[in-house]
PDB file of N, CA, C and O in Angstrom, chain B, residues numbered from 101:
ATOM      1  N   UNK B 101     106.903 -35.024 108.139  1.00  0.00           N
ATOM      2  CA  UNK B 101     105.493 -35.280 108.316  1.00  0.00           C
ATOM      3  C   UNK B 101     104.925 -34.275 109.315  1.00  0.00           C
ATOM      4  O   UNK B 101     105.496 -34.008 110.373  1.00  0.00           O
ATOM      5  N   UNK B 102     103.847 -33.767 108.949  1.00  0.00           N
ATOM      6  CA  UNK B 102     103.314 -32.469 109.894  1.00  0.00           C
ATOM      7  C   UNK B 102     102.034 -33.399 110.550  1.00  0.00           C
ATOM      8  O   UNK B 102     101.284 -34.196 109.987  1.00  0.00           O
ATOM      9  N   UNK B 103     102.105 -32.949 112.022  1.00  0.00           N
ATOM     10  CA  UNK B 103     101.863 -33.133 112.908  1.00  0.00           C
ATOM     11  C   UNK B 103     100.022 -32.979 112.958  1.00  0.00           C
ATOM     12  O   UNK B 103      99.876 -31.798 112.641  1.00  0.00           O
ATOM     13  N   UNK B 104      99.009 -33.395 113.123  1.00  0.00           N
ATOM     14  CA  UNK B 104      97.564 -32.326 113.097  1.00  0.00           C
ATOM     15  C   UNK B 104      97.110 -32.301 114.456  1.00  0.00           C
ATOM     16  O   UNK B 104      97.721 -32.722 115.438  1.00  0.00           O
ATOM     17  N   UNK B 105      95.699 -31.635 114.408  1.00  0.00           N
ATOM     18  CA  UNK B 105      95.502 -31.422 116.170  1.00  0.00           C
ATOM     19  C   UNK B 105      95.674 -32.521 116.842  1.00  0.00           C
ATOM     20  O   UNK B 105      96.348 -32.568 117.871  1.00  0.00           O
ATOM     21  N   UNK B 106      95.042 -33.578 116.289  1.00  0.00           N
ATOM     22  CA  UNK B 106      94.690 -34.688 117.338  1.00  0.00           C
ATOM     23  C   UNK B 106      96.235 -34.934 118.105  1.00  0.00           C
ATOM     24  O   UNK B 106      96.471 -34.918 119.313  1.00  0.00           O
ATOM     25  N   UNK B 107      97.096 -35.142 117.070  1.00  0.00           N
ATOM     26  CA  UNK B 107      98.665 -35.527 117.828  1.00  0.00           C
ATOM     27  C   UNK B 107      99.196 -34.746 119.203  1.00  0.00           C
ATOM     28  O   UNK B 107      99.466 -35.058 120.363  1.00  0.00           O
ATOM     29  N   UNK B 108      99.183 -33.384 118.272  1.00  0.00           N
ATOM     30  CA  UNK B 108      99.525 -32.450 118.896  1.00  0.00           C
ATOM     31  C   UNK B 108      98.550 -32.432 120.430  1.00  0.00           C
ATOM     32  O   UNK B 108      99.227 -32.300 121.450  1.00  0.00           O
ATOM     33  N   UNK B 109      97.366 -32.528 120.574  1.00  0.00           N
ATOM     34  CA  UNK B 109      96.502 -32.648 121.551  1.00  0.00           C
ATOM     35  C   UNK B 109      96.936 -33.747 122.627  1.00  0.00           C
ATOM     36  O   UNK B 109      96.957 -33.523 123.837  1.00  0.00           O
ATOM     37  N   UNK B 110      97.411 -35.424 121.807  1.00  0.00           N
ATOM     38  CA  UNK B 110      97.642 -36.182 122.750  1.00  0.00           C
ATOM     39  C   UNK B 110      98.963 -35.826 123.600  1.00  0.00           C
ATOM     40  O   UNK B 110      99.060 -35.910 124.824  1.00  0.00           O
ATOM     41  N   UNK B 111     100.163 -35.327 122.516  1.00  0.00           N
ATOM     42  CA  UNK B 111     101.526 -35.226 122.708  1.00  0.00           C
ATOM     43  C   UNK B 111     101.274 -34.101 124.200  1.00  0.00           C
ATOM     44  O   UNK B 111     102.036 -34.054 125.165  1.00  0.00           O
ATOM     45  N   UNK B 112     100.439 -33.561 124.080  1.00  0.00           N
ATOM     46  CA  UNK B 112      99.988 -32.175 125.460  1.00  0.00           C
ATOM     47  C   UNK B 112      99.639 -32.612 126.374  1.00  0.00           C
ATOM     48  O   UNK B 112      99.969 -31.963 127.367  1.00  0.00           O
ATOM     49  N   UNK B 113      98.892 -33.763 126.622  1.00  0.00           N
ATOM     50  CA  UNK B 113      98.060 -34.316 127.625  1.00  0.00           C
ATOM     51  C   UNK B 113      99.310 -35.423 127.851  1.00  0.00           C
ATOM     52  O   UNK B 113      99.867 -35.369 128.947  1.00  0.00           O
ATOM     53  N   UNK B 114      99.757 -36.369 126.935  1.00  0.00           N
ATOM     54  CA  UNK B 114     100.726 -37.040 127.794  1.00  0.00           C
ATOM     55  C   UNK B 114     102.081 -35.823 128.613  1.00  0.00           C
ATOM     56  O   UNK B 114     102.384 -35.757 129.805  1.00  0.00           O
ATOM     57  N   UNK B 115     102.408 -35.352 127.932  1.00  0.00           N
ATOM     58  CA  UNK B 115     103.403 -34.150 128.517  1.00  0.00           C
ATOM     59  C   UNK B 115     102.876 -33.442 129.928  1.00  0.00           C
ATOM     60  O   UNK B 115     103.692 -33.184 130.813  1.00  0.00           O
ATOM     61  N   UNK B 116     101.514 -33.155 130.076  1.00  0.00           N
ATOM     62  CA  UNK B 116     100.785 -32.678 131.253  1.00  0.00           C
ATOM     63  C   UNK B 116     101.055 -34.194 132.529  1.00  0.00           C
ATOM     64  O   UNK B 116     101.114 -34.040 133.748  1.00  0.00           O
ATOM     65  N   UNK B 117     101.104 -34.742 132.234  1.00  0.00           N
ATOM     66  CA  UNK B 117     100.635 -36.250 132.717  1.00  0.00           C
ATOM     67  C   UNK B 117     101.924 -36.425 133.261  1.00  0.00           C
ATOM     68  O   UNK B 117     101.987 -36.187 134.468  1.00  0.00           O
ATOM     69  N   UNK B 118     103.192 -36.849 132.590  1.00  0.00           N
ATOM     70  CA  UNK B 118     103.809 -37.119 132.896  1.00  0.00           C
ATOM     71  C   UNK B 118     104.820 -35.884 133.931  1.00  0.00           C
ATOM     72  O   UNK B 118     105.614 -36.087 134.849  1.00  0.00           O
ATOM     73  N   UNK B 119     104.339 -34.581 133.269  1.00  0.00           N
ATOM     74  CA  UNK B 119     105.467 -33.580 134.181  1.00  0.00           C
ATOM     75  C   UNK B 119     105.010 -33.409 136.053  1.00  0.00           C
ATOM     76  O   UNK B 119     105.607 -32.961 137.032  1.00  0.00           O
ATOM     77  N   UNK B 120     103.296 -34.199 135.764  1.00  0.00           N
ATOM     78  CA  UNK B 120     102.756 -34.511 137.055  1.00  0.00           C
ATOM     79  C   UNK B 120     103.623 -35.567 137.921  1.00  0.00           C
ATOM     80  O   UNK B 120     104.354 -35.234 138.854  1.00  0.00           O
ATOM     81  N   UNK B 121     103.454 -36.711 137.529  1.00  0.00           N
ATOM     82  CA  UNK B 121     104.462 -37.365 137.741  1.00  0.00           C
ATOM     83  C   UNK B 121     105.870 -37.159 138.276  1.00  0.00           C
ATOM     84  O   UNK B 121     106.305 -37.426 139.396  1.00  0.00           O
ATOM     85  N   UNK B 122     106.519 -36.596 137.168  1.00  0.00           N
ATOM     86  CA  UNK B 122     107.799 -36.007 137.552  1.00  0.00           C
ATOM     87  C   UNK B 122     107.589 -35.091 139.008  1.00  0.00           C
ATOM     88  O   UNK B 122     108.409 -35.225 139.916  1.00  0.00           O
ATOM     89  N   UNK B 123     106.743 -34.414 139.104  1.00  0.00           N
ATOM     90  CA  UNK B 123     106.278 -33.743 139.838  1.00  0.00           C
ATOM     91  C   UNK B 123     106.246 -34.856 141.338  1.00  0.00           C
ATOM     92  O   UNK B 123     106.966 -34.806 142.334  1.00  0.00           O
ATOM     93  N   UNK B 124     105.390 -35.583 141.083  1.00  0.00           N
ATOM     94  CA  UNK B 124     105.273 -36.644 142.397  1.00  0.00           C
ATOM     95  C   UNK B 124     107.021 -37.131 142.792  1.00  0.00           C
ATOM     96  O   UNK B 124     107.488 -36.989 143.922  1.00  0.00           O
ATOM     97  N   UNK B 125     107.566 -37.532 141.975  1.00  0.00           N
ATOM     98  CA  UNK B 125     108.821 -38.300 142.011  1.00  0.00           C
ATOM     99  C   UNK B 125     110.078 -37.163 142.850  1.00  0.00           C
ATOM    100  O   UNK B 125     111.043 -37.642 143.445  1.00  0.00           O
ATOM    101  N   UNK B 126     109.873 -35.868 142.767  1.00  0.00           N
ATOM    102  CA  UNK B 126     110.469 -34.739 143.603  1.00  0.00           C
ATOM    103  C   UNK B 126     109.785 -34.988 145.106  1.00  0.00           C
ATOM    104  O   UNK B 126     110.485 -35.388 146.036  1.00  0.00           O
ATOM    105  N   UNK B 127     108.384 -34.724 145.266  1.00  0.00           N
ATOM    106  CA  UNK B 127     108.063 -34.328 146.016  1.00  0.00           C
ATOM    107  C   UNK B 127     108.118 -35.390 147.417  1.00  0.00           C
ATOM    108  O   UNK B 127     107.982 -34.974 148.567  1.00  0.00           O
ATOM    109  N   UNK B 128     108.355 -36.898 147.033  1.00  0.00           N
ATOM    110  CA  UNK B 128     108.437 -37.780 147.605  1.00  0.00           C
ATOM    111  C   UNK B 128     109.660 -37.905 148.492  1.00  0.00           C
ATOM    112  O   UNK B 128     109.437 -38.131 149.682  1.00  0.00           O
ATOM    113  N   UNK B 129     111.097 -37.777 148.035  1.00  0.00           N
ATOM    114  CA  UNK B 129     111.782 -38.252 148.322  1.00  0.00           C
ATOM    115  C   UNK B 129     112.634 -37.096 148.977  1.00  0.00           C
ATOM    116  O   UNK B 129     113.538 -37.324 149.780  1.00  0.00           O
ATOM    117  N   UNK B 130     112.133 -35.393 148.415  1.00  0.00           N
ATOM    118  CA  UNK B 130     112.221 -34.359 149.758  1.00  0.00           C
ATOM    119  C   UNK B 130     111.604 -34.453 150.320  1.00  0.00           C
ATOM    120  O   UNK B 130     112.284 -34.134 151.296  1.00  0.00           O
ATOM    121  N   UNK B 131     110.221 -34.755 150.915  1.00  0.00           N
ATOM    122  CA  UNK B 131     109.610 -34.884 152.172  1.00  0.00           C
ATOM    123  C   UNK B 131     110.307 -35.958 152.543  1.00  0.00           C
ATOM    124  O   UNK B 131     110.580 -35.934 153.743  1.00  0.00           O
ATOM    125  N   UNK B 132     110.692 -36.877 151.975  1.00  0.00           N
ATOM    126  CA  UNK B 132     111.074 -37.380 153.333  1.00  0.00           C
ATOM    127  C   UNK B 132     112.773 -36.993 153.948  1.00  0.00           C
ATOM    128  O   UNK B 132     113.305 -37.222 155.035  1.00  0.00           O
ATOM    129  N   UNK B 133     113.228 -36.378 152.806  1.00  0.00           N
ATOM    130  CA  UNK B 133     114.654 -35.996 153.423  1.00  0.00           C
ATOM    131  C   UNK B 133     114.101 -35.345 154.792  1.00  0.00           C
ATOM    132  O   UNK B 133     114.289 -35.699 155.956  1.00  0.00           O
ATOM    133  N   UNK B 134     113.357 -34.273 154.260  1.00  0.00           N
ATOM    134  CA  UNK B 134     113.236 -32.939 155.468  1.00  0.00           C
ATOM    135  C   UNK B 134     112.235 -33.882 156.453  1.00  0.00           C
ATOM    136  O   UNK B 134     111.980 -33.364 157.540  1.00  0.00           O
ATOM    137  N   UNK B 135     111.838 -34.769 156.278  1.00  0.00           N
ATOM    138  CA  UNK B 135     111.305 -35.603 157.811  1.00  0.00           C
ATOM    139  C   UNK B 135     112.297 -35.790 158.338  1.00  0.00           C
ATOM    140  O   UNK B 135     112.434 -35.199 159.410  1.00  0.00           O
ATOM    141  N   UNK B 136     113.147 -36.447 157.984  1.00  0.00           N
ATOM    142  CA  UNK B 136     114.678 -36.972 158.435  1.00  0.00           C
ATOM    143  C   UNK B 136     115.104 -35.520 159.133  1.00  0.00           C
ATOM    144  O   UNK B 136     115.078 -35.232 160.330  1.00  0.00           O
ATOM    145  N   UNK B 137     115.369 -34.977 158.383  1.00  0.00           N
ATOM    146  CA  UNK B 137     115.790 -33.326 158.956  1.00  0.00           C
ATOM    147  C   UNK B 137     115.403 -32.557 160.300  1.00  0.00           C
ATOM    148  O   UNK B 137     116.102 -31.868 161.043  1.00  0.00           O
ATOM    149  N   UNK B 138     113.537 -33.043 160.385  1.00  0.00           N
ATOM    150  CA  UNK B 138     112.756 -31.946 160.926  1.00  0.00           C
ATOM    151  C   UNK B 138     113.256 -33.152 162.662  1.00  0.00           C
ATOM    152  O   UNK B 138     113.250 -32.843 163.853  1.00  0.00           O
ATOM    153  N   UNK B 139     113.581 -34.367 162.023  1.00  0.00           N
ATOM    154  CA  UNK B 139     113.003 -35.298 163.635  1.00  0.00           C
ATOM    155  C   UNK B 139     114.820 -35.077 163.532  1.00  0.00           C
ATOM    156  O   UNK B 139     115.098 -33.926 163.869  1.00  0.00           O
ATOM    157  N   UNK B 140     115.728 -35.675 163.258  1.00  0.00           N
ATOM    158  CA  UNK B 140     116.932 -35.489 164.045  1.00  0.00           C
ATOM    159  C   UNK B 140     117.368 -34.004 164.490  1.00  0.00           C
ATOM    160  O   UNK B 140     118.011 -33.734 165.505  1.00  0.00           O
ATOM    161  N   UNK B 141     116.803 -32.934 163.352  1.00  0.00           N
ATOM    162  CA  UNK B 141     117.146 -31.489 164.400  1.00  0.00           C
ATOM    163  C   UNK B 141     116.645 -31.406 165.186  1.00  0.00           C
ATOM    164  O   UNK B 141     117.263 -30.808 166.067  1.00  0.00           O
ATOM    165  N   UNK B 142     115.423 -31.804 165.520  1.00  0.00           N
ATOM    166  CA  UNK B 142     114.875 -31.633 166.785  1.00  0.00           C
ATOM    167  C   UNK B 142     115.020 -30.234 167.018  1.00  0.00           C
ATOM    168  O   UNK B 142     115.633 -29.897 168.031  1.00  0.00           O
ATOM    169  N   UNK B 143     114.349 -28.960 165.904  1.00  0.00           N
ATOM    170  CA  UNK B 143     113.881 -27.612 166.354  1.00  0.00           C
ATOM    171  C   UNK B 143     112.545 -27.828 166.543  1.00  0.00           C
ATOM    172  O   UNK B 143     112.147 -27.204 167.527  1.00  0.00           O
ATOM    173  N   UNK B 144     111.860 -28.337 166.103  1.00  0.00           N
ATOM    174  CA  UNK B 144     110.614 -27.968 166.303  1.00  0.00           C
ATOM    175  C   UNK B 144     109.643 -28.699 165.050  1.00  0.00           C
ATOM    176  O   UNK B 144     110.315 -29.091 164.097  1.00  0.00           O
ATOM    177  N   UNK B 145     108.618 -28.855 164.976  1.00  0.00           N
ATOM    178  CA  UNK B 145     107.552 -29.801 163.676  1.00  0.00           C
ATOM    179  C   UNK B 145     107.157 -28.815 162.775  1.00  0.00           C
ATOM    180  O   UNK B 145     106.087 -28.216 162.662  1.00  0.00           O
ATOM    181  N   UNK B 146     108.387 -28.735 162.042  1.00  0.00           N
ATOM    182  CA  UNK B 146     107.767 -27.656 160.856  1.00  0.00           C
ATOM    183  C   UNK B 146     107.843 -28.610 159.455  1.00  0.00           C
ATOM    184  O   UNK B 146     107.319 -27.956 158.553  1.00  0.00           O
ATOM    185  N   UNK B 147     108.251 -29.763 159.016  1.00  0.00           N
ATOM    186  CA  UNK B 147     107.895 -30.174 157.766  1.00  0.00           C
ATOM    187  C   UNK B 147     106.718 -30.385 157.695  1.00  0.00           C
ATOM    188  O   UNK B 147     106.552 -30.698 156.516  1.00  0.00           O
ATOM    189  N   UNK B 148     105.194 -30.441 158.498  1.00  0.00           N
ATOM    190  CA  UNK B 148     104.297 -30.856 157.734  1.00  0.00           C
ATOM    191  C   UNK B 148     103.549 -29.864 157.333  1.00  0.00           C
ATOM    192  O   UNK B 148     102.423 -30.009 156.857  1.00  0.00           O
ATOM    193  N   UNK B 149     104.284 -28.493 157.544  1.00  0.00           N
ATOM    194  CA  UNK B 149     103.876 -27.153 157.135  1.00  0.00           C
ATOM    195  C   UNK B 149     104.119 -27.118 155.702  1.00  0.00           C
ATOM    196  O   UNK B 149     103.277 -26.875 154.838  1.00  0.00           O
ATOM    197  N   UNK B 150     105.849 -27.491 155.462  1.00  0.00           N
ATOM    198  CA  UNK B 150     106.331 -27.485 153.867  1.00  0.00           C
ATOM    199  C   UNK B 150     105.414 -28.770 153.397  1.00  0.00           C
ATOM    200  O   UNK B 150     104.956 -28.656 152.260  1.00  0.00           O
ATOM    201  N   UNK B 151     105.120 -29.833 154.025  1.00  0.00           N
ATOM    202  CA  UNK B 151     104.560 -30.441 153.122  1.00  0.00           C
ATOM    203  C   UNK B 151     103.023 -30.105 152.837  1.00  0.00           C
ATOM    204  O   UNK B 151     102.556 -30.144 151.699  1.00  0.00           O
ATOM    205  N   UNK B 152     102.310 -29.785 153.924  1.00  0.00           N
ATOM    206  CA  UNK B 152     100.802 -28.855 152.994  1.00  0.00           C
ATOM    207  C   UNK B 152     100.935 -28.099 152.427  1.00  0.00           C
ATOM    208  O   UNK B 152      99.931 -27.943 151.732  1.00  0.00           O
ATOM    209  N   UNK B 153     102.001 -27.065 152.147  1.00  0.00           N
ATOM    210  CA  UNK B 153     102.118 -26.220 151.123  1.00  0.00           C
ATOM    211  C   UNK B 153     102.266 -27.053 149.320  1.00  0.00           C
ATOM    212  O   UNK B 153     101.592 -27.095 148.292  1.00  0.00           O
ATOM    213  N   UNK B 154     103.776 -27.675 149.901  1.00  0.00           N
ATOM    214  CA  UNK B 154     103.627 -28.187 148.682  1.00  0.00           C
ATOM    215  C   UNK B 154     102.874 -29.155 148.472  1.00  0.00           C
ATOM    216  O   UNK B 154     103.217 -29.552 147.358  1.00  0.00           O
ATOM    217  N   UNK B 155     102.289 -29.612 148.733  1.00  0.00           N
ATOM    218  CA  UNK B 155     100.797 -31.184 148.868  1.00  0.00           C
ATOM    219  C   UNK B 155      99.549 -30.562 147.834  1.00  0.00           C
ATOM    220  O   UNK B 155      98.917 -31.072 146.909  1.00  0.00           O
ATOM    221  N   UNK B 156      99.524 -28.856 148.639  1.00  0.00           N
ATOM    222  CA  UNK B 156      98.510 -28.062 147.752  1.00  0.00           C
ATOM    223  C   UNK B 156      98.432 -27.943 146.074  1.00  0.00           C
ATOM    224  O   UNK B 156      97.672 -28.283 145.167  1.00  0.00           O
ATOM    225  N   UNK B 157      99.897 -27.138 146.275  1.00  0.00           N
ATOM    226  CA  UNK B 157     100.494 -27.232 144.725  1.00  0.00           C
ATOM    227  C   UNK B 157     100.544 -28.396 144.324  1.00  0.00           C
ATOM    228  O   UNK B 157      99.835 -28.208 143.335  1.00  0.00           O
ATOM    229  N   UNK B 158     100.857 -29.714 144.255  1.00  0.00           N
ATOM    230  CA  UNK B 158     100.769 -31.048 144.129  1.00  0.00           C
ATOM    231  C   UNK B 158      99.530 -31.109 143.530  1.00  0.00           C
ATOM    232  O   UNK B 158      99.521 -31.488 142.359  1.00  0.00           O
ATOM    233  N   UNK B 159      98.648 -30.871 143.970  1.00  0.00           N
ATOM    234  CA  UNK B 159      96.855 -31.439 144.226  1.00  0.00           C
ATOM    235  C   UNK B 159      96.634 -29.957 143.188  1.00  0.00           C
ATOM    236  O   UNK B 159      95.463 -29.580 143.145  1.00  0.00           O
ATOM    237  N   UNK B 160      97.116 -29.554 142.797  1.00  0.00           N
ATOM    238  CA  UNK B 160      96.389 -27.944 141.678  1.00  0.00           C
ATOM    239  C   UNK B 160      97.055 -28.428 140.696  1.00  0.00           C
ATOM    240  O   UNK B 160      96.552 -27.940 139.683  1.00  0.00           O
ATOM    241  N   UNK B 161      98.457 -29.559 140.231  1.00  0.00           N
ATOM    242  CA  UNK B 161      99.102 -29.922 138.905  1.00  0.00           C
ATOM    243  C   UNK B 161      98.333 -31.179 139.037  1.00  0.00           C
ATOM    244  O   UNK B 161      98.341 -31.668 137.907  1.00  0.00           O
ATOM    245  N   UNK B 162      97.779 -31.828 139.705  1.00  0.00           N
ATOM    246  CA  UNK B 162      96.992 -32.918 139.399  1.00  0.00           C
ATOM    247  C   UNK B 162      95.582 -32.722 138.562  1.00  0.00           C
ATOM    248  O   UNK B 162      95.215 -33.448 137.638  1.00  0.00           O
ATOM    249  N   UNK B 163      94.726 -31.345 139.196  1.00  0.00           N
ATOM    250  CA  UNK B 163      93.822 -31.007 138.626  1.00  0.00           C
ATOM    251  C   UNK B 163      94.532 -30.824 137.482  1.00  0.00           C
ATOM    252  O   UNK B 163      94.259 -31.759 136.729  1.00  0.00           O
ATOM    253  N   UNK B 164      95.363 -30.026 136.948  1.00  0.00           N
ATOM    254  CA  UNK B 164      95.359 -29.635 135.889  1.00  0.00           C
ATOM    255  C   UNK B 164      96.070 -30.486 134.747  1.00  0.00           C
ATOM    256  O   UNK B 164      96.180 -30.282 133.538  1.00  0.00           O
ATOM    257  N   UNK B 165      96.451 -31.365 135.455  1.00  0.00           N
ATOM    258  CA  UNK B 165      97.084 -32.803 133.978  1.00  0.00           C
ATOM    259  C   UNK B 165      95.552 -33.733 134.095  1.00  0.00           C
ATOM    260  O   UNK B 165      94.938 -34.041 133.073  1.00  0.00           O
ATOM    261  N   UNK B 166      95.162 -34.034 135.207  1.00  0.00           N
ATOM    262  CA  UNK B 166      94.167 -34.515 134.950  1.00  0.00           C
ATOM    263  C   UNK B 166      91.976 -34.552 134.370  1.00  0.00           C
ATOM    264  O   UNK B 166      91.213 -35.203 133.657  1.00  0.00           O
ATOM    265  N   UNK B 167      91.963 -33.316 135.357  1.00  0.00           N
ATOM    266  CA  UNK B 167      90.684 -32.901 134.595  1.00  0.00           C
ATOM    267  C   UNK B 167      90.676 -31.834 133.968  1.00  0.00           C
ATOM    268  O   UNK B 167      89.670 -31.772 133.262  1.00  0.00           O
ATOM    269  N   UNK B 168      91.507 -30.701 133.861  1.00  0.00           N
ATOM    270  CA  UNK B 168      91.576 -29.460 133.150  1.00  0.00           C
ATOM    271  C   UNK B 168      91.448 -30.073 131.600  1.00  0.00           C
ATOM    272  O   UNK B 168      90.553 -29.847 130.786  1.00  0.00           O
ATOM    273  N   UNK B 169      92.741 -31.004 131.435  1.00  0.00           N
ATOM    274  CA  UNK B 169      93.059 -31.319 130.392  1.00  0.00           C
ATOM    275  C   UNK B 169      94.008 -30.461 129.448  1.00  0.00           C
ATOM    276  O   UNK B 169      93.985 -29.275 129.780  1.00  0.00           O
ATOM    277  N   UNK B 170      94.931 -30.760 128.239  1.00  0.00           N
ATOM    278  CA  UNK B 170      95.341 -29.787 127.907  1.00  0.00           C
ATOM    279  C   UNK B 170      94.605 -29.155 126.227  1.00  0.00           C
ATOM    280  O   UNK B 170      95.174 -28.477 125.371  1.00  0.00           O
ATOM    281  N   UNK B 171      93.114 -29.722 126.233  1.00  0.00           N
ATOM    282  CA  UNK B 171      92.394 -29.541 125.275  1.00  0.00           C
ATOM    283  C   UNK B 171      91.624 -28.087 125.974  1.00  0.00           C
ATOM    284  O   UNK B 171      90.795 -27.592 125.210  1.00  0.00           O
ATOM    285  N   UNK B 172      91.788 -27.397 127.244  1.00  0.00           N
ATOM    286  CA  UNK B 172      90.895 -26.749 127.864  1.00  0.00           C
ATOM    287  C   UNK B 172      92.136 -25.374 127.896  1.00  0.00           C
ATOM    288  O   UNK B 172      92.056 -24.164 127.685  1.00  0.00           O
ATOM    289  N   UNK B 173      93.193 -26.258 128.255  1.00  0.00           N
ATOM    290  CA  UNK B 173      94.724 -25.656 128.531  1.00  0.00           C
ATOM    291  C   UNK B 173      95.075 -24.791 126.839  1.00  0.00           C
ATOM    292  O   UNK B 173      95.631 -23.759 126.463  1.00  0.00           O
ATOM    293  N   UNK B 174      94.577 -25.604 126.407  1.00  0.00           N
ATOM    294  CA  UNK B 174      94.582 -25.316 124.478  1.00  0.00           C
ATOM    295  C   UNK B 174      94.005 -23.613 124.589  1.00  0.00           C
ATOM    296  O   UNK B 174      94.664 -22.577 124.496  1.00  0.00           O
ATOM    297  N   UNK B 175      92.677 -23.786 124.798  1.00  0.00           N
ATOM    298  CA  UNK B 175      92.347 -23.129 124.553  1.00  0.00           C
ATOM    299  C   UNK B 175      91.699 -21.470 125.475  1.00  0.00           C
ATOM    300  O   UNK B 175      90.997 -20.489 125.228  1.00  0.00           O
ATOM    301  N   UNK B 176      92.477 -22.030 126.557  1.00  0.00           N
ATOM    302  CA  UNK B 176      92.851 -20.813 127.090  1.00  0.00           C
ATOM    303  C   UNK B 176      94.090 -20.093 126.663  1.00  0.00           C
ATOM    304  O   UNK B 176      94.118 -18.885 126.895  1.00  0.00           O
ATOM    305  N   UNK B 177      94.814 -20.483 126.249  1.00  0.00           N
ATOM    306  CA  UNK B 177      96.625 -20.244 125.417  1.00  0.00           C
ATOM    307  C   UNK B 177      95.753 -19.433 124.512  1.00  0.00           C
ATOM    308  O   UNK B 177      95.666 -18.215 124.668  1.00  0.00           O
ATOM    309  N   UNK B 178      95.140 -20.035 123.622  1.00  0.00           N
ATOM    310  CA  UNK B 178      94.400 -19.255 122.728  1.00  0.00           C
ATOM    311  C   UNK B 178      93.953 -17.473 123.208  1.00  0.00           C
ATOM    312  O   UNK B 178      94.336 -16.307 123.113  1.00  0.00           O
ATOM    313  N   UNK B 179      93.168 -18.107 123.610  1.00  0.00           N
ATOM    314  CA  UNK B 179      92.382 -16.923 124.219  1.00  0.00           C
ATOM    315  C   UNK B 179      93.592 -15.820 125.096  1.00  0.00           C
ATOM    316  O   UNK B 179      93.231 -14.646 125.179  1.00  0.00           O
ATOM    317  N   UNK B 180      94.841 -16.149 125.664  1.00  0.00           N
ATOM    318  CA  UNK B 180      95.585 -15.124 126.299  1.00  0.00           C
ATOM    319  C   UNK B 180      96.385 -14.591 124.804  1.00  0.00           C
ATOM    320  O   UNK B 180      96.785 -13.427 124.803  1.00  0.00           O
ATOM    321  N   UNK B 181      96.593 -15.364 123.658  1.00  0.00           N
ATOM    322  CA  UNK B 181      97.765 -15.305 122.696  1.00  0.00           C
ATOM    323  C   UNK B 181      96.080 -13.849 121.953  1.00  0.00           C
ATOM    324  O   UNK B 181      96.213 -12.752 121.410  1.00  0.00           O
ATOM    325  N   UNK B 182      95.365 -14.277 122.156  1.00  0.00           N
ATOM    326  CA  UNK B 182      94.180 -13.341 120.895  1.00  0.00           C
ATOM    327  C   UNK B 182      93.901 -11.962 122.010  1.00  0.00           C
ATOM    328  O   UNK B 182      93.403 -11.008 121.413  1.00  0.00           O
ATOM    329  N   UNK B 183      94.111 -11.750 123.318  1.00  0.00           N
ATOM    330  CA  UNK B 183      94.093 -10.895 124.173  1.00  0.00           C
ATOM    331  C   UNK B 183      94.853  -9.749 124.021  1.00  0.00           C
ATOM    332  O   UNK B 183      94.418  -8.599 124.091  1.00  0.00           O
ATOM    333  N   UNK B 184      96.704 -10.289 123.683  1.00  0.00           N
ATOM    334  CA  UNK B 184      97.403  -9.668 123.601  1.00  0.00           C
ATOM    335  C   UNK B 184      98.297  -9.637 121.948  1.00  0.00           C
ATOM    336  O   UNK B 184      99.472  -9.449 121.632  1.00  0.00           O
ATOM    337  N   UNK B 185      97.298  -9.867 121.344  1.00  0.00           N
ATOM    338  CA  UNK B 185      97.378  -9.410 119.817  1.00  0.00           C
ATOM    339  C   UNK B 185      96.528  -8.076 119.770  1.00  0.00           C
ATOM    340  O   UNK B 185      96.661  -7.256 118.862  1.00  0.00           O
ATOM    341  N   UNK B 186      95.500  -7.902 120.996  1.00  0.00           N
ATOM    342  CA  UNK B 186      94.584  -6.398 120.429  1.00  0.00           C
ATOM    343  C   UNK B 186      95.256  -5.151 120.972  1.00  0.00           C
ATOM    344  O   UNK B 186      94.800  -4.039 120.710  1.00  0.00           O
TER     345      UNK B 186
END
């Protein structure tokens, strides 16, 4: 059975959605290792440096599973795949 846009469209947006997710489920449970890390080494307060970095990136895959969409994501693919066909 072949697949048409609409599927293919949802199957993108849940896939965006969830790799966010996946995304959260990393980012949780190393920050807090490296809290653990940053307070018993006792060098100095550098995890909440790694964590605004990655918090940023976090907050740019959120935009983009959530309001970009991958109907927008579609069709920028498009537009790079018709760029480098000329």
């Amino acid at each position: 059975m072949k697949e048409d846009h609409h599927d293919i469209r949802a199957r993108k947006e849940y896939e965006a959605i969830r790799g966010f997710y996946v995304h959260v489920m990393v980012f949780v449970p190393v920050m807090l290792m490296l809290a653990v890390l940053d307070v018993v080494g006792g060098t100095g307060m550098w995890v909440h440096w790694v964590g605004l970095g990655w918090g940023i990136g976090l907050g740019f895959h959120a935009y983009a599973a959530f309001v970009l969409k991958p109907r927008e994501m579609a069709r920028w693919e498009q537009e790079q795949i018709a760029k480098r066909a000329l």
